[in-house]
C-alpha positions in Angstrom: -19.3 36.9 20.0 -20.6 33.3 19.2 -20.4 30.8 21.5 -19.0 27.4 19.7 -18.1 23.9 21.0 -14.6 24.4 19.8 -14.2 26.5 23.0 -14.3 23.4 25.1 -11.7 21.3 23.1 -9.4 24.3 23.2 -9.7 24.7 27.2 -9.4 20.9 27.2 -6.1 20.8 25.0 -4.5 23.7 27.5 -5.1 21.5 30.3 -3.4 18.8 29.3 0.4 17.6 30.6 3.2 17.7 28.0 0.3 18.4 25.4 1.2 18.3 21.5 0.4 21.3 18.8 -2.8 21.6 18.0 -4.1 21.5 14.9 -7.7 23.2 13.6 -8.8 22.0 10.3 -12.0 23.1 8.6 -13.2 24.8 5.3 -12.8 28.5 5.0 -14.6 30.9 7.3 -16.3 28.2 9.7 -14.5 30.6 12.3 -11.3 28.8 13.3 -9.2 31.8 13.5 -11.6 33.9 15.7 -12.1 31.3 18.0 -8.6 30.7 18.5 -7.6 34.4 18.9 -10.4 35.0 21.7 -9.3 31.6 23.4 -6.0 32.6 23.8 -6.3 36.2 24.6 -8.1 35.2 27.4 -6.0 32.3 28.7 -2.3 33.3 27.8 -0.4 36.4 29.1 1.0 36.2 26.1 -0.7 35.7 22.8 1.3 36.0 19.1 -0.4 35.3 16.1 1.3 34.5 12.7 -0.9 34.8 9.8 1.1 33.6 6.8 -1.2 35.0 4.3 -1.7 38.4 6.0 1.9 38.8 6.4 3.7 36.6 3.9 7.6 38.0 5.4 6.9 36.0 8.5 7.4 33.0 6.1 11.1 34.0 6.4 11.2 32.9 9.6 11.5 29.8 8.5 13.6 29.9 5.9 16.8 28.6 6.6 17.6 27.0 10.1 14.0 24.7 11.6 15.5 24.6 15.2 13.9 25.9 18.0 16.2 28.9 19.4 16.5 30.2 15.7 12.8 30.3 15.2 12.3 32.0 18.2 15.2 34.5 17.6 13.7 35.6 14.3 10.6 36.1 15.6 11.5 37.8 17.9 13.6 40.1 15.4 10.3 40.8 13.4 8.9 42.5 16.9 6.6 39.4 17.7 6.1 38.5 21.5 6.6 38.5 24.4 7.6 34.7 24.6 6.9 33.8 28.5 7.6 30.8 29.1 4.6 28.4 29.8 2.1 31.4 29.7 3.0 32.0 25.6 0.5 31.0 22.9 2.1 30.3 19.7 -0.9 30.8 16.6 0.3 29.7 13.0 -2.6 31.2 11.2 -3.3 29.9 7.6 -0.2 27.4 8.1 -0.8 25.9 4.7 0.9 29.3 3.0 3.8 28.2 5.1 4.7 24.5 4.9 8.3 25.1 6.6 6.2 26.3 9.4 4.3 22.8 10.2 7.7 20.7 9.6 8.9 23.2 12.5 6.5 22.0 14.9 8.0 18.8 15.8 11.3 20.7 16.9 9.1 23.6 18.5 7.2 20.9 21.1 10.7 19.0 21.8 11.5 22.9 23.0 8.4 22.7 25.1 9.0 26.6 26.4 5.6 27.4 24.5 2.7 26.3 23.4 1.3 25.9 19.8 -1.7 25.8 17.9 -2.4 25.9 13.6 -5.2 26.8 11.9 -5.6 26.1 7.8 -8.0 25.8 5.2 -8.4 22.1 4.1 -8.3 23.6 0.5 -4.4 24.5 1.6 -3.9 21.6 3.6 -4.5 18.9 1.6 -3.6 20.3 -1.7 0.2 21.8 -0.2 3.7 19.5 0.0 4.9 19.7 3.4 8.8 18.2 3.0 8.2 16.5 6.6 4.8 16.3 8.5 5.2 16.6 12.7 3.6 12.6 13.5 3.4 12.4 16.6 4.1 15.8 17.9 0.8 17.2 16.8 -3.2 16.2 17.7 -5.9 17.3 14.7 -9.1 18.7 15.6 -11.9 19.2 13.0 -14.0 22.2 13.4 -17.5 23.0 11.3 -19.9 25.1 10.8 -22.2 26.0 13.7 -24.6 23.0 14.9 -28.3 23.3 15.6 -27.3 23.6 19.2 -24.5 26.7 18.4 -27.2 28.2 16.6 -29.5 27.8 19.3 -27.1 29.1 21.9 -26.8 32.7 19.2 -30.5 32.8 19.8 -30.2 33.0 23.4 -32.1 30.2 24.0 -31.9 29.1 27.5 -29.7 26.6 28.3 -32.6 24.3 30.5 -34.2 24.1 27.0 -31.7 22.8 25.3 -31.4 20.4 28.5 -34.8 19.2 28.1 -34.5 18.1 24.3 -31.4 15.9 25.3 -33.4 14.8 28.0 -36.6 14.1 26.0 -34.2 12.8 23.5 -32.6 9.9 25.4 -36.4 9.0 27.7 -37.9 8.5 24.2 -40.7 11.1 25.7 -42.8 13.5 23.6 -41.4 17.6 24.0 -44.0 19.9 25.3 -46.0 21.1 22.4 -44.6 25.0 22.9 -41.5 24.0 23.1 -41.7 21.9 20.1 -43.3 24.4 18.0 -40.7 27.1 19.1 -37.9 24.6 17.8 -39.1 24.0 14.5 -39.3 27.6 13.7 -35.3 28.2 14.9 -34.6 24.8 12.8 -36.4 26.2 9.9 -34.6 29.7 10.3 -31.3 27.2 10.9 -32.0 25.2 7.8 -31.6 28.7 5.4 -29.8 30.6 7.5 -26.6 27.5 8.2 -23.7 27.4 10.4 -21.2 30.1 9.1 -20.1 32.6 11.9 -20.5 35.7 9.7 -24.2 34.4 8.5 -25.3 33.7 11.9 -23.8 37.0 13.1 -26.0 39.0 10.3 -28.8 36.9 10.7 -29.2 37.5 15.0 -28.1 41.2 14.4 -30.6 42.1 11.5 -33.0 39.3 10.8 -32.7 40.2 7.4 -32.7 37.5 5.1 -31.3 39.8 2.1 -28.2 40.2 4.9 -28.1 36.8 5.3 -28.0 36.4 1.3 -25.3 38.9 1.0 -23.1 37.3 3.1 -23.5 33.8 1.8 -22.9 34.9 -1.9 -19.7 36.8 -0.7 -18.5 33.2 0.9 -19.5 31.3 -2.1 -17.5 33.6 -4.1 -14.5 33.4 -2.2 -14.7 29.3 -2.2 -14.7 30.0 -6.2 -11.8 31.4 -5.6 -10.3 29.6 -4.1 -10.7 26.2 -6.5 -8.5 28.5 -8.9 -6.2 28.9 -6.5 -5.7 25.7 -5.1 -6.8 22.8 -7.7 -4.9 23.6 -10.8 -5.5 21.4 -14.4 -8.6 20.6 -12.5 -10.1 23.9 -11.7 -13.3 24.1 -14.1 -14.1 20.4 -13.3 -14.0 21.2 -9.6 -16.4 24.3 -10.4 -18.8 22.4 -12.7 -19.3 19.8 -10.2 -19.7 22.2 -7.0 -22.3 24.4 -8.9 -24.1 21.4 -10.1 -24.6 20.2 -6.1 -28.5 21.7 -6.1 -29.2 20.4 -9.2 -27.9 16.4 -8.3 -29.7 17.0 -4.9 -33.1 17.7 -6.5 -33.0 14.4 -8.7 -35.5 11.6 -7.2 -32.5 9.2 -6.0 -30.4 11.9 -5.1 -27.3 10.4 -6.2 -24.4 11.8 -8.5 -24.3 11.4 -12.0 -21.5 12.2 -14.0 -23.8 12.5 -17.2 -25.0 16.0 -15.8 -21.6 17.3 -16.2 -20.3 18.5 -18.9 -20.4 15.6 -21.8 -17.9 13.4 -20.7 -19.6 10.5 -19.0 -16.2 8.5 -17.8 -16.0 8.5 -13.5 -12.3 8.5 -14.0 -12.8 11.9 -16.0 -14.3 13.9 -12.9 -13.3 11.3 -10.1 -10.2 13.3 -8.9 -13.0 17.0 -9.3 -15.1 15.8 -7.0 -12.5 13.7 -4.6 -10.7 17.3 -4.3 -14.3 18.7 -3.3 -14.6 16.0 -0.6 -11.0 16.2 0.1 -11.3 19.7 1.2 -14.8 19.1 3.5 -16.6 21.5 0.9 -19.3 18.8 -0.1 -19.8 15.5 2.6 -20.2 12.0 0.3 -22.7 9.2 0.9 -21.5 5.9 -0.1 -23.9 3.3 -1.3 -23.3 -0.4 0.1 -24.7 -3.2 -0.7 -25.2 -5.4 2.2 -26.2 -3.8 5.6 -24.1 -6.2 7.6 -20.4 -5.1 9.9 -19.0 -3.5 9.3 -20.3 -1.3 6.3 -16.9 -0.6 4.5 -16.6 -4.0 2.8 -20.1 -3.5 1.6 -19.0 0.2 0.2 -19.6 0.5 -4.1 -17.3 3.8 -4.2 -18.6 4.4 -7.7 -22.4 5.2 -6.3 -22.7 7.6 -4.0 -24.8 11.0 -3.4 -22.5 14.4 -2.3 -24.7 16.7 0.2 -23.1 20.3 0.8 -21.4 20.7 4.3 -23.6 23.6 5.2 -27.2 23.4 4.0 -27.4 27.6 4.3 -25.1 28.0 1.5 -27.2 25.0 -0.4 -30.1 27.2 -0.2 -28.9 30.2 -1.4 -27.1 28.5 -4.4 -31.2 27.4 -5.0 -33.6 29.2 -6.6 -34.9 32.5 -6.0 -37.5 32.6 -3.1 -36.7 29.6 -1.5 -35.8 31.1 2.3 -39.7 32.2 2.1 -41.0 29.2 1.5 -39.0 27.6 4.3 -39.8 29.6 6.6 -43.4 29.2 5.9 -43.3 26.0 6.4 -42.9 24.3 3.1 -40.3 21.6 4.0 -41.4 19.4 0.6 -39.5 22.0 -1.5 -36.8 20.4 -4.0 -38.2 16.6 -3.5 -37.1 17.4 0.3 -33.9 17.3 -0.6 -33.0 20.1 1.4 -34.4 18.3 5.0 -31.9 16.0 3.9 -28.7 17.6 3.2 -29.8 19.3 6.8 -29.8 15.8 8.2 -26.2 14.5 6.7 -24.9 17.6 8.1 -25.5 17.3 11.4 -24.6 13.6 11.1 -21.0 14.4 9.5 -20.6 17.2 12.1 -20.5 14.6 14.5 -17.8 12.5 13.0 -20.4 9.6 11.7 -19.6 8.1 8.0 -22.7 8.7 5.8 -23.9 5.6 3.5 -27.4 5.2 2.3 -28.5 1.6 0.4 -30.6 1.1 -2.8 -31.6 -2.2 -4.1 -33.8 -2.5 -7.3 -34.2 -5.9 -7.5 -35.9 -8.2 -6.2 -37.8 -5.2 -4.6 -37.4 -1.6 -4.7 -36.0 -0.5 -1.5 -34.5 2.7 -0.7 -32.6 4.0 2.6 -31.4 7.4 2.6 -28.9 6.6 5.7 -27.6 3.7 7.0 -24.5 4.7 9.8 -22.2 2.4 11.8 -22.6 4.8 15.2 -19.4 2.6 17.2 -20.5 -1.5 17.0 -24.4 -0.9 16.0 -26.1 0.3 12.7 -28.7 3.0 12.7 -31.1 3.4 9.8 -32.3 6.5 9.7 -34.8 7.8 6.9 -35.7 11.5 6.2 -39.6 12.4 5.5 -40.3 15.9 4.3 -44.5 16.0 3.9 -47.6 14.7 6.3 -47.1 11.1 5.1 -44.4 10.5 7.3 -46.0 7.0 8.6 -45.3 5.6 5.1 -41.9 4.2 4.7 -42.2 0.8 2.5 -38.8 0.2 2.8 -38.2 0.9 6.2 -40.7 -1.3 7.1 -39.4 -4.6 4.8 -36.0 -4.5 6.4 -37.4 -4.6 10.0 -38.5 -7.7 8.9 -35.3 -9.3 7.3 -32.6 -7.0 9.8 -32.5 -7.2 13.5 -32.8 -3.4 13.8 -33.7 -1.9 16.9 -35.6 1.7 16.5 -35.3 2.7 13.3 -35.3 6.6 13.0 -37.8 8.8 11.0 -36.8 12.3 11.1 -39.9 14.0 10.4 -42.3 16.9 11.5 -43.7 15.2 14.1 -43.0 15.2 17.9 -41.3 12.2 19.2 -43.1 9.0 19.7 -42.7 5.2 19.3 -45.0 3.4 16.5 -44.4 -0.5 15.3 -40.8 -0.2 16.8 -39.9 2.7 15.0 -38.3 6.2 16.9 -40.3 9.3 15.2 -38.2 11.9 16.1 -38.1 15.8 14.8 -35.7 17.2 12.7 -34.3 19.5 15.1 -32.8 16.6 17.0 -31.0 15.2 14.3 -27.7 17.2 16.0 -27.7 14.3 19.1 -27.1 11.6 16.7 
């Protein structure tokens, strides 16, 4: 059983006074479900789960009258329950095969005898017409693939470790040298390995990368699936631009073009593709701006931007053949380091930050692969793959024209302060 941080928001939500439904969003298989099912086995006397794609009749039970009493009634006449009340957990599993279901929640709450929770696929959704959505009766929660620190806690590392980085983190201080070794080893085994439960799970059971392979094909299989389930006209547009992700990645600059795809160079032809991709968490967007001034949306050109893949695990397996080997050897340069990156703006979207990057040609060539708005300060942050991670041109002209304060170089190194720049390694990149 994986620990996750999910755990916490759930115990959190329970606690609460006259608390709302709760609503887990996520891409498929980042282990909403499981998380919920152990959480409320363990805190309910009485836990009833609804999966509306595992059993499509309980869709009936909404099917004519959306009050409270009626709901319960033909649930009850299906053989779920027991409903106590204030000790009953309510689980709408795969809600978005059952719109009815989440237009019943605002009447459900008024009831208040039970509490409820929903758990969906973003592909489902986003992409489903619910006739009348619950505002105000229901709070959203996000939930992602495993962080660096999940992964970490699957590995049993102890929790005064993972203490000391955060503490090392904040006092600016160098790690002991051990310690800093042992972490980019788990970062490198994090970086082809990724966050999805069932990955991690064969990974820490066998350590066998051809498990861990297996496992990630099956899930990128099933997210084929489902784009020809769930984006219609669109679907081979949606697949052309998800299988082309790598590819984009590897370019110098990193950022989208539409001339790779297919021969139909128009944005608006492929706009609404990869907005469904986005849409659905499946691939994270970087927005270029043009001014790095407050806040960063007005600056935002929409039509530039570089799409990283939620979970970089699944990035290297859709890569070429022999790729875990070399990262785990060491060889971080791979692929014009664009896989150190899309590790980066992973952990910086799993903590709710905005990812924008600037590019200026004229009148000098300068390049920043992030620039985030962390509350009411900006953070530039570049991403250095190789030895030469002291040479950052641009970096270093727009600590002359901004008033930045530490900079961040995500890099091999351990942490340490040069010409007011943070150096920090890439294993930290989950505190941002």
């Amino acid at each position: 059983m994986l620990k996750r941080k999910i755990d916490s928001v759930l115990l959190q939500w329970k606690n609460r006074d006259n608390k709302k439904a709760l609503l887990i969003k996520g891409a498929r298989q980042v282990g909403k479900s499981t998380s919920i099912q152990i959480f409320g086995k363990a805190n309910y006397k009485s836990f009833i789960e609804l999966n509306f794609e595992k059993n499509p009749e309980y869709k009936e039970i909404f099917s004519e009258s959306l009050d409270a009493d009626s709901i319960i009634i033909n649930m009850s006449a299906l053989g779920l329950g027991p409903f106590i009340e204030k000790e009953s957990l309510i689980f709408f599993d795969e809600i978005q095969s059952c719109p009815k279901a989440r237009t019943a929640i605002k009447f459900l709450v008024q009831d208040g005898r039970f509490d409820y929770i929903e758990s969906g696929s973003l592909l489902g959704i986003n992409h489903n017409d619910v006739s009348s959505y619950p505002v105000g009766f229901e709070e959203q929660h996000y939930m992602h693939p495993l962080d660096f620190e999940e992964f970490l806690w699957a590995k049993n590392v102890n929790e005064e470790v993972i203490n000391l980085l955060k503490k090392h983190f904040v006092n600016q201080k160098a790690i002991p040298s051990a310690i800093h070794k042992a972490m980019m080893r788990y970062f490198r085994e994090y970086v082809i390995v990724g966050g999805m439960p069932s990955v991690v799970s064969a990974f820490i059971k066998t350590s066998n990368i051809s498990e861990v392979l297996r496992e990630q094909k099956d899930i990128l299989n099933s997210y084929r699936e489902d784009v020809k389930k769930y984006s219609g006209k669109e679907k081979l547009k949606v697949q052309e631009v998800f299988d082309l992700i790598p590819e984009q990645l590897n370019k110098k600059n990193k950022r989208y073009f539409l001339s790779m795809l297919s021969k139909e160079p128009k944005m608006r032809t492929y706009e609404d593709s990869i907005m469904w991709l986005i849409d659905t968490s499946i691939a994270i967007p970087s927005f270029n701006i043009s001014s790095i001034e407050l806040p960063l949306t007005l600056s935002e050109k929409r039509n530039l931007f570089k799409i990283y893949m939620f979970d970089t695990g699944l990035l290297t397996s859709m890569s070429y053949e022999g790729i875990q080997f070399e990262v785990l050897n060491g060889d971080i340069e791979i692929n014009e380091g664009s896989i150190i990156e899309n590790a980066l703006a992973s952990a910086f979207f799993k903590n709710g930050i905005q990812l924008r990057y600037y590019d200026r040609k004229k009148p000098t060539n300068m390049e920043l692969d992030f620039v985030l708005q962390i509350r009411k300060r900006i953070r530039i942050i570049e991403s250095k793959s190789g030895i030469n991670f002291n040479k950052h041109p641009s970096l270093s002209r727009i600590i002359k024209e901004k008033d930045v304060a530490n900079p961040i170089v995500f890099c091999i190194n351990n942490i340490k302060i040069e010409n007011n720049i943070l150096y920090l390694p890439y294993y930290l990149s989950f505190l941002i």
